[in-house]
C-alpha positions as CSV (number, residue, x, y, z in Angstrom):
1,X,91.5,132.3,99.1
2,X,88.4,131.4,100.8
3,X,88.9,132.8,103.7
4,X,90.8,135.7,104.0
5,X,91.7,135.4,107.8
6,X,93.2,132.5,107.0
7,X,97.7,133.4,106.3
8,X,100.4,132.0,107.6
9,X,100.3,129.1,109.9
10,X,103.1,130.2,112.2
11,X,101.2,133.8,112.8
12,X,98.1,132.4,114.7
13,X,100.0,129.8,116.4
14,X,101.3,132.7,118.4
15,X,97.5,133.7,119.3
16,X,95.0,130.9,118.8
17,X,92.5,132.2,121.2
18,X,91.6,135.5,118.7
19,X,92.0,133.6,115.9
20,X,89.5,130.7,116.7
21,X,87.4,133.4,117.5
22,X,87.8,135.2,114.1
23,X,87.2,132.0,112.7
24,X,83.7,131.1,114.8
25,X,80.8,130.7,112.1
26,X,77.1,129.4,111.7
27,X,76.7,126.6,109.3
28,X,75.0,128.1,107.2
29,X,78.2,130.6,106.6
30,X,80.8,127.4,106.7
31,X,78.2,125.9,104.2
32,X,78.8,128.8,101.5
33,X,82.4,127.8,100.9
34,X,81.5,125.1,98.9
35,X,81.3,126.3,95.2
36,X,80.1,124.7,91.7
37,X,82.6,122.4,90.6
38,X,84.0,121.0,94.0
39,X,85.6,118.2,95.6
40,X,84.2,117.4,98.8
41,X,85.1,115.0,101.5
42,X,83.3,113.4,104.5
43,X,85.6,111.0,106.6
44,X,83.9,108.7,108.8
45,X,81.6,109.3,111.6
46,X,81.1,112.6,110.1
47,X,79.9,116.0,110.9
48,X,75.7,116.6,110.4
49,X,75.6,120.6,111.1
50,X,77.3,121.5,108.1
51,X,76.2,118.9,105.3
52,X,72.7,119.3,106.1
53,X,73.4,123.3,105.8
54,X,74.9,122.3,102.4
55,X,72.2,120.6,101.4
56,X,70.1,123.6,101.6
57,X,72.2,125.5,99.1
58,X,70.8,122.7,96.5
59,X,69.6,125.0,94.1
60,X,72.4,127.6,94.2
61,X,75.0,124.4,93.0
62,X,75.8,122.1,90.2
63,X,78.6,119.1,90.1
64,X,79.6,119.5,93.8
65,X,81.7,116.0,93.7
66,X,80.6,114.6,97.3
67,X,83.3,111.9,98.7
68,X,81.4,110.4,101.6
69,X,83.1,107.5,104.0
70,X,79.7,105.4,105.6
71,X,76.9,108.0,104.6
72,X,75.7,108.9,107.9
73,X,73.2,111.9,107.3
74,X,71.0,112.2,103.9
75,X,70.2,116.1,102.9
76,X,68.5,115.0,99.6
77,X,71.4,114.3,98.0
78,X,70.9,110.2,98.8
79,X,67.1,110.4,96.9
80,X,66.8,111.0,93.2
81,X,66.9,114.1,91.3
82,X,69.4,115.9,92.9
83,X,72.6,114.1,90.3
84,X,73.0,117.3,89.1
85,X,73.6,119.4,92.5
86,X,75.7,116.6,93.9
87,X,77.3,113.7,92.8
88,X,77.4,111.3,95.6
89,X,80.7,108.6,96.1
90,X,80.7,106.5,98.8
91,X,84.2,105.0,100.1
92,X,85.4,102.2,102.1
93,X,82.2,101.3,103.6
94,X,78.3,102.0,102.7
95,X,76.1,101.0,105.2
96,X,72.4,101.4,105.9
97,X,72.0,104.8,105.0
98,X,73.8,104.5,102.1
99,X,72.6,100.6,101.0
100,X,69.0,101.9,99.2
101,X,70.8,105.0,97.2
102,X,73.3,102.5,95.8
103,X,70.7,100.1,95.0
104,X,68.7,103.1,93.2
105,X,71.7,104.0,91.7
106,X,72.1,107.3,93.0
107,X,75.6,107.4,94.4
108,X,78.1,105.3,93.4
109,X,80.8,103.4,95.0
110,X,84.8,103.9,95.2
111,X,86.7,100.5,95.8
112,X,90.0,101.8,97.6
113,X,91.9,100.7,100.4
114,X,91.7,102.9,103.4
115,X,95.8,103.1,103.9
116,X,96.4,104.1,99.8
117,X,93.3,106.9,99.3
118,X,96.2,109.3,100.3
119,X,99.0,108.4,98.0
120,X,96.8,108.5,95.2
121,X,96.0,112.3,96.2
122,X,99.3,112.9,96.9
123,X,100.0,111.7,93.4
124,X,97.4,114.1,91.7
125,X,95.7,110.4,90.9
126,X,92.3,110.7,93.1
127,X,90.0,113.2,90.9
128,X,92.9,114.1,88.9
129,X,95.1,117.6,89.5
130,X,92.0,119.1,91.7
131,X,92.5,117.0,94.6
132,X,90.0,117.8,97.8
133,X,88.8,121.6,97.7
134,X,86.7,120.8,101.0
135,X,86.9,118.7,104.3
136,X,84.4,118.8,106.7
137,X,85.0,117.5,110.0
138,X,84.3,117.4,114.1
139,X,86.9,118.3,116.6
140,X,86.9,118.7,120.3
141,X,87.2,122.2,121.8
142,X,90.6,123.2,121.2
143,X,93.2,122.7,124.6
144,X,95.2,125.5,126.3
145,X,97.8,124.6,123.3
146,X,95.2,125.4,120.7
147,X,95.1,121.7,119.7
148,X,91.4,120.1,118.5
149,X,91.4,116.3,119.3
150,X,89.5,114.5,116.6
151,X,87.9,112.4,119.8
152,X,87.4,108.3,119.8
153,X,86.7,109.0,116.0
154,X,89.7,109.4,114.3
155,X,89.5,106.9,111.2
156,X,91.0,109.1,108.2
157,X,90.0,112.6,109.0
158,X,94.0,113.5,110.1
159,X,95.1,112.6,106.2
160,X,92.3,114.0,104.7
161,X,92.7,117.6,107.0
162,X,96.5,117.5,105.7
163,X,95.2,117.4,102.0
164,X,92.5,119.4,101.7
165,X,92.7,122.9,100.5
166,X,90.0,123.8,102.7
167,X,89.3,122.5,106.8
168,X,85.7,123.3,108.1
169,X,85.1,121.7,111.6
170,X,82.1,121.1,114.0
171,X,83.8,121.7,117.4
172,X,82.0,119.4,119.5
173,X,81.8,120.3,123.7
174,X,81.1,116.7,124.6
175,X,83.8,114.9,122.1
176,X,85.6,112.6,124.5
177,X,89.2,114.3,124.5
178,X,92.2,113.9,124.2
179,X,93.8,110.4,122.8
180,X,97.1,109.8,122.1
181,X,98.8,109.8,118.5
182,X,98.6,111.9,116.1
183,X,94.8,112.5,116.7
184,X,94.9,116.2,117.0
185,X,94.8,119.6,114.5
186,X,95.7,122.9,115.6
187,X,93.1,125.9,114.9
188,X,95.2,128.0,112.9
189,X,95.2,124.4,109.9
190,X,91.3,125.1,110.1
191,X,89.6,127.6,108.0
192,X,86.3,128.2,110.1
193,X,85.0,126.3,113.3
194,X,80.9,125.5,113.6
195,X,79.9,125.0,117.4
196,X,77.4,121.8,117.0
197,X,77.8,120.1,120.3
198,X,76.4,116.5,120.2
199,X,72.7,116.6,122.3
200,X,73.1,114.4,125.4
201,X,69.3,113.3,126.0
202,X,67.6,111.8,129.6
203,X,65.5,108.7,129.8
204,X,62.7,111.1,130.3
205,X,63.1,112.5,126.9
206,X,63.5,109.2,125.1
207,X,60.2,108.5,126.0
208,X,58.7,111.3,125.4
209,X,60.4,111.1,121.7
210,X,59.6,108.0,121.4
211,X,55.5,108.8,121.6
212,X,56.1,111.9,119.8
213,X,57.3,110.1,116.9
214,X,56.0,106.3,116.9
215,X,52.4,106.1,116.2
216,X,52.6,102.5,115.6
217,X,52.0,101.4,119.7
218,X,53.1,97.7,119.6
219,X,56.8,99.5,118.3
220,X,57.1,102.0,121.2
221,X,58.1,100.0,124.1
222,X,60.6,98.4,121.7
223,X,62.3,101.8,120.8
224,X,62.3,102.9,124.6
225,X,64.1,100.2,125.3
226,X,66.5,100.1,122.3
227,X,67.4,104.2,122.7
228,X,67.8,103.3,126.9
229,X,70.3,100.4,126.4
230,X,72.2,102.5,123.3
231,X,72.3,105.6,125.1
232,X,74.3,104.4,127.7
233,X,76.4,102.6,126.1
234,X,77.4,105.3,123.2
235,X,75.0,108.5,124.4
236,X,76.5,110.9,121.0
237,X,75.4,108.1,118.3
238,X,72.4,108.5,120.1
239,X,72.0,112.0,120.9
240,X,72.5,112.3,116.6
241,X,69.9,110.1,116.0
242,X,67.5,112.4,117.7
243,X,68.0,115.0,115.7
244,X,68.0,112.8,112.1
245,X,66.3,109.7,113.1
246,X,62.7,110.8,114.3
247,X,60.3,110.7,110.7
248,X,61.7,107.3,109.9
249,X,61.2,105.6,113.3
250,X,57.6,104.1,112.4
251,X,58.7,102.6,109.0
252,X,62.4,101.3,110.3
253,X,62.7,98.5,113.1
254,X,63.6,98.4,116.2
255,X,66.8,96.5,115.2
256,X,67.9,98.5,112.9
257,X,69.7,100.6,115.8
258,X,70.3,97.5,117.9
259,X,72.9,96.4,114.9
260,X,73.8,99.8,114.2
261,X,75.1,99.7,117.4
262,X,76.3,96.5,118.4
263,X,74.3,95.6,120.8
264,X,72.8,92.5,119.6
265,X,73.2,89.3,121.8
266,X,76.3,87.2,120.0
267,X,74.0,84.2,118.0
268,X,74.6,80.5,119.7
269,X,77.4,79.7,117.0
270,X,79.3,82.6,118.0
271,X,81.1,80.6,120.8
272,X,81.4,77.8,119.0
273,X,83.1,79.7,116.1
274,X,85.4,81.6,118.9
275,X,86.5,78.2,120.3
276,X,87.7,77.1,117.0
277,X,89.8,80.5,116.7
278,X,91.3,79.8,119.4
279,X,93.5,76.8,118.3
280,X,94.9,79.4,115.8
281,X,95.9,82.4,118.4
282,X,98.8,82.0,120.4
283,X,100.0,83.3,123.2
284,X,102.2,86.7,122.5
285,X,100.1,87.4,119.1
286,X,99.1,90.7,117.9
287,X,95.7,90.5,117.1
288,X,93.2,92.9,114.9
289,X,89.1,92.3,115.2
290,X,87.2,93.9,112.4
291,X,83.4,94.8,112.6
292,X,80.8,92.9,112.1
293,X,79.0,89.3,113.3
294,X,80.2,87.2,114.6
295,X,83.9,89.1,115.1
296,X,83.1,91.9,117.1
297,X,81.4,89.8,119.4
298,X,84.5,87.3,120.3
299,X,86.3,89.6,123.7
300,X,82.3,89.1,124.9
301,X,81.8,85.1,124.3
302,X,85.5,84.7,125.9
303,X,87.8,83.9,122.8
304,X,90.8,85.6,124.9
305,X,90.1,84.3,128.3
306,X,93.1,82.8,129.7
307,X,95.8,84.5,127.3
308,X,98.8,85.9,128.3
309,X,100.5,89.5,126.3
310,X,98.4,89.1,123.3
311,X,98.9,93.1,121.7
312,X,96.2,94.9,119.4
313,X,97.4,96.7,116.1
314,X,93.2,97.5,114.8
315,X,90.8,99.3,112.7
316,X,88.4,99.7,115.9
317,X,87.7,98.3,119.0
318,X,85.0,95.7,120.4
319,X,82.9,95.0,122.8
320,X,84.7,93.9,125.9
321,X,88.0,94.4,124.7
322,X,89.2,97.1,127.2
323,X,88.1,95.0,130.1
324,X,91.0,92.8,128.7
325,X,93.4,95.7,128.4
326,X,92.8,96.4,132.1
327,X,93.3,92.8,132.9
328,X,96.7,92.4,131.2
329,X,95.2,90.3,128.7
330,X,96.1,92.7,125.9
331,X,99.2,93.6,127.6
332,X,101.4,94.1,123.8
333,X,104.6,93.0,126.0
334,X,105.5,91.1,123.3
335,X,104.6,93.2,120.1
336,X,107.7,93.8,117.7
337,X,105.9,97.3,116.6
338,X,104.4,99.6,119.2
339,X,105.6,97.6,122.2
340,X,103.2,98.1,125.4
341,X,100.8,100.3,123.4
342,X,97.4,99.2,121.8
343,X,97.2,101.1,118.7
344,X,93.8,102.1,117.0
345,X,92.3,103.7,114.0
346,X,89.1,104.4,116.1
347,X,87.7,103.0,119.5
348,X,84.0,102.6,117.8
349,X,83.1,99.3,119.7
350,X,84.4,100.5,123.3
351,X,81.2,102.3,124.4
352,X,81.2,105.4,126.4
353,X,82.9,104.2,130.1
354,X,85.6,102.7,127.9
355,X,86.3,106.1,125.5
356,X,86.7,107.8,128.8
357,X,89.3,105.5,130.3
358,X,91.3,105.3,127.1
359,X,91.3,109.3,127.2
360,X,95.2,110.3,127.6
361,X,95.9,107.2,128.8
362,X,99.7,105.7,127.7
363,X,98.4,102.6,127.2
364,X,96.5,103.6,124.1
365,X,97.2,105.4,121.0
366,X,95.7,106.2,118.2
367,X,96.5,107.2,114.6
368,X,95.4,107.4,110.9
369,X,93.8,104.8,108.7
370,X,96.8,106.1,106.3
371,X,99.3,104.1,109.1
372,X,97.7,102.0,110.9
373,X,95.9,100.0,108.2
374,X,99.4,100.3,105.9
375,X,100.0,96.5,105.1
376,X,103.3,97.5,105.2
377,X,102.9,98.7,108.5
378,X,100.9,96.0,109.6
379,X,103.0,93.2,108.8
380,X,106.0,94.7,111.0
381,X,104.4,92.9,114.0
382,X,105.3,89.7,113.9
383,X,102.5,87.1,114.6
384,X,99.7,89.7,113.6
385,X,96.6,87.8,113.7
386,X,93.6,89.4,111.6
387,X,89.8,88.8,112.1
388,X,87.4,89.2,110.3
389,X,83.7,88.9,109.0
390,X,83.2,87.8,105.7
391,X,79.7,87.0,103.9
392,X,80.5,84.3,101.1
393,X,83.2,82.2,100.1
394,X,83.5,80.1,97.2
395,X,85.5,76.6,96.4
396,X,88.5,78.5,94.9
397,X,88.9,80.4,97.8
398,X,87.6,83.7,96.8
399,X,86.1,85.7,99.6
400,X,83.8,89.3,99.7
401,X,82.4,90.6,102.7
402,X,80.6,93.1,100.2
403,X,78.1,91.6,98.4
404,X,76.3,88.2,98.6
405,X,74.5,85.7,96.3
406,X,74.8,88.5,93.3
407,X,76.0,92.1,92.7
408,X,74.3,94.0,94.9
409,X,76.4,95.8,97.4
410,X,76.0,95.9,100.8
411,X,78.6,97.6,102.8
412,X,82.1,97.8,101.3
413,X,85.3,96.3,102.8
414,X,86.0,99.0,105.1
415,X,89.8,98.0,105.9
416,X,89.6,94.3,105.7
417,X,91.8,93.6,102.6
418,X,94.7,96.1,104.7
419,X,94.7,93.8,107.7
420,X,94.0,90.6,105.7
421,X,97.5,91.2,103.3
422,X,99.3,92.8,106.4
423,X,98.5,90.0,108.6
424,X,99.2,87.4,105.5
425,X,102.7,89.3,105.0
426,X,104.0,89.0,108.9
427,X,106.0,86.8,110.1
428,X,104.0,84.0,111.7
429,X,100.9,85.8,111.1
430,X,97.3,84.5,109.7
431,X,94.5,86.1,108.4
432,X,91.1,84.8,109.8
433,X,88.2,85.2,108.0
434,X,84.8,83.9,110.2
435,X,81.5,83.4,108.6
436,X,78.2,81.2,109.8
437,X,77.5,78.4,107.5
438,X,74.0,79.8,106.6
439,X,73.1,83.0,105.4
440,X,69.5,84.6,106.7
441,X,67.1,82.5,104.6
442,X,68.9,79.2,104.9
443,X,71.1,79.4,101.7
444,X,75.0,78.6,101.9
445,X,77.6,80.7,102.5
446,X,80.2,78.4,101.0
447,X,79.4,77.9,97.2
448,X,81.1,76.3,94.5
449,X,81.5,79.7,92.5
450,X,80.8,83.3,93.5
451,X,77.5,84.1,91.4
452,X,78.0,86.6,88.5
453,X,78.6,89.7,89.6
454,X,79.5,89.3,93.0
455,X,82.2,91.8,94.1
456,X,85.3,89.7,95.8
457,X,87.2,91.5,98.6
458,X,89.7,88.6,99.1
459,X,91.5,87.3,95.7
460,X,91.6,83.6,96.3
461,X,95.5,83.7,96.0
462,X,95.3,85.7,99.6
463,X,93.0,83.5,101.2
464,X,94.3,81.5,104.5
465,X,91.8,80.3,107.4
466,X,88.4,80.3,107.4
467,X,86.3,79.7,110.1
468,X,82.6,78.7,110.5
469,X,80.5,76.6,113.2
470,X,81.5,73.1,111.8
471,X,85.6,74.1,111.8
472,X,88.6,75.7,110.0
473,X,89.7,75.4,106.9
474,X,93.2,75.8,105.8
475,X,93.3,77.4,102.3
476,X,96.9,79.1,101.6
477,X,99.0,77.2,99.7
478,X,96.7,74.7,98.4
479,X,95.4,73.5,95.4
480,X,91.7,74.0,93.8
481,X,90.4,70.6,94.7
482,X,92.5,70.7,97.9
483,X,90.5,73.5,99.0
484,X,87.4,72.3,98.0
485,X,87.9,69.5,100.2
486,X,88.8,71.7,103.7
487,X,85.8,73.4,102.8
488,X,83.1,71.2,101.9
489,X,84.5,69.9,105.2
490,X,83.0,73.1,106.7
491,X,79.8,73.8,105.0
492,X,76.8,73.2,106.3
493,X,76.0,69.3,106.1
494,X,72.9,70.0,104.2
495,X,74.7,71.5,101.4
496,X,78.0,69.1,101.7
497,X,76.7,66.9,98.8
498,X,75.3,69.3,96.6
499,X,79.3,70.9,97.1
500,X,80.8,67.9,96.3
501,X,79.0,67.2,93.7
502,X,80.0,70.8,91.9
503,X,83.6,69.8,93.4
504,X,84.1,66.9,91.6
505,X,82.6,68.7,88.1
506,X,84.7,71.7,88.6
507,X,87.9,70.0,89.4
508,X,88.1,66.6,88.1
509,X,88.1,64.9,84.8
């Protein structure tokens, strides 16, 4: 055993108190668990303390097998030379950090569903016998029970606690706390506890960051004004970003945190796109909005307005969506699963104001990706209504939200294909999938084929609705040149004859 403190979980139930304090470590200390040879796992939104403590050890490790959901924090172990210290997998979803190591071919990528990464530990199938040595995590400070809550964060860290042989957490005194669900851990399931409370920072000490670390002048009123608006809205991304973000802030744009945290102004076809959506939700559905443009910004361009008992069974939250809750909007009268209650994976999208009035409150709860992106699960609500951002589609009806125009990777499907089957498999349900006609640079989204390469999220035999500025197309059920036609019919018209054209060559004699 690691740990020796560490026996039987009914003893320190009794007396949590003594032993959270036995438990009580630096990171550096926490970081010395890890040994050659290991499997280690970072959920989303994870801990920094610890993995940039780890990262230190470098030198003192070889084959440390690094399972890392959305790389958020980069040790070394994202740059080259370090392969044989750490071998880096990224899962579900890769994003900026993570986008430049793939491309380098430094990490590599796991393609998994979110809801089946635990059955295949469960079945000894993940990285074989071996399974997950270490998790590292952050927790709230634990309640007068002795329970953690995991905070507006959950995503997959509840599975991955409950597999792993090992639990270090990064108790966090400013984690929003507590949700309901099964987002909590007790102290005597965690092997050692790393206070690393999240920096809460002033407007005063954004500027004077800001100068300290942006030499370029014409960029610093930009980044004041970009850390002001994302501080209030979600002050712990922020406060993080202090602390990791400062030597890259002269090289890196002003809007790269402005879409890291959702706070771009929705582009003019966004309303048009929602307004089309809306002639496929009814009244009474269960909906699900994944992340990403244009989806996350539909609650704010008024997709819902007017809707009566619509219900939310989702990855994440978005932007305006809790103003809709309040209203009775979102009232889940009418789901068949989870009546009353709108049930998460993780509130990232809310903001700050909205974590703390979801807190403990009845009409929210929140559980694992391991349930609540089950298609199984999922599909039990009848009328479940998925949607989603996608980045390509071609004339077959194959979709990806994960590469475009070629191979190269940029994000992962985070839990897309779970909603997009669950949603397909309900009764009376649909699975949206919203894209704008043109991508940056003016090239089509829809394309007769995908190029070589490219990595397809959506088989065509589960596509259904797509959506873009010029209408929906109807895909399930029909035929090859059937579906060509609905989406020719949506493609941007300067492409419409140049699709046709591949159409008619693909398709007919």
């Amino acid at each position: 055993m690691r740990f020796p403190h560490v026996t039987e979980f009914k003893e320190y139930r009794r007396d949590w108190k003594e032993d959270y304090k036995r438990k009580l470590v630096s990171a550096e200390e926490a970081a010395k668990v890890v040994k050659s040879g290991d499997r280690v796992a970072l959920p989303f939104a994870h801990p920094t303390k610890v993995p940039l403590a780890l990262g230190k050890r470098k030198d003192e490790l070889r084959n440390v097998y690094l399972e890392i959901n959305a790389p958020s924090v980069d040790p070394g172990w994202l740059q080259p030379g370090w392969e044989d210290h750490f071998s880096v997998n990224a899962i579900n979803y890769l994003g900026a950090l993570g986008r430049p190591s793939h491309d380098a071919k430094v990490c590599s990528f796991i393609p998994c569903l979110m809801s089946l990464r635990p059955k295949l530990c469960d079945e000894g199938r993940l990285h074989g016998e071996r399974g997950i040595d270490v998790f590292m995590t952050n927790v709230s400070p634990p309640d007068k029970h002795g329970f953690c809550s995991f905070g507006p964060h959950l995503w997959n860290k509840r599975s991955y606690a409950g597999r792993a042989k090992v639990v270090i957490a990064e108790v966090d005194e400013n984690m929003v706390y507590p949700y309901r669900g099964n987002n909590m851990i007790h102290v005597s399931e965690i092997a050692c506890f790393v206070e690393a409370t999240t920096i809460r920072v002033t407007e005063e000490e954004i500027r004077d960051f800001v100068f300290g670390n942006v030499k370029d002048e014409s960029k610093q009123h930009e980044w004041i004004e970009v850390l002001t608006k994302s501080n209030r809205h979600e002050p712990e991304y922020t406060g993080r970003a202090f602390s990791l973000m400062g030597p890259l802030m002269d090289v890196l744009s002003p809007d790269f945190m402005t879409g890291v945290m959702g706070l771009e102004e929705p582009y003019p076809e966004a309303e048009v796109m929602s307004g089309y959506v809306r002639e496929l939700v009814k009244n009474g559905d269960t909906i699900e909005i994944g992340a990403g443009r244009p989806t996350t910004w539909l609650p704010k361009v008024g997709l819902f307005d007017g809707y009566e008992d619509l219900g939310i069974h989702s990855e994440m939250s978005a932007w305006g969506q809790t103003e809709l809750i309040r209203q009775g909007v979102f009232s889940g009268k009418r789901k068949t699963l989870h009546p009353g209650k709108a049930i998460y994976t993780a509130l990232d999208g809310a903001g700050w104001d909205e974590y703390i009035w979801m807190s403990d409150n009845p009409l929210i709860e929140m559980y694992d990706c391991e349930y609540v992106h089950n298609p199984t699960v999922i599909a039990q609500n009848e009328n479940m209504v998925s949607i989603n951002s996608v980045l390509q589609v071609d004339l077959t009806g194959q979709i990806t939200c994960e590469s475009q125009f070629g191979p190269r990777l940029v994000n992962g499907p985070g839990g897309q294909l779970d909603f997009h089957l669950g949603a397909l498999m309900s009764k009376g349900g649909r699975a949206i999938s919203m894209l704008r006609s043109l991508a940056f640079g003016g090239s089509s989204t829809i394309v007769p084929q995908m190029p070589e390469g490219s990595l397809v999220t959506i088989p065509r035999q589960f596509a259904d609705y797509v959506v873009t500025e010029y209408g929906i197309a109807s895909l399930a059920g029909k035929s090859h040149r059937e579906r060509a036609n609905e989406l020719i019919a949506i493609a941007h018209p300067d492409f419409r004859a140049e699709l046709r054209q591949a159409a008619n060559k693909m398709f007919y004699p």
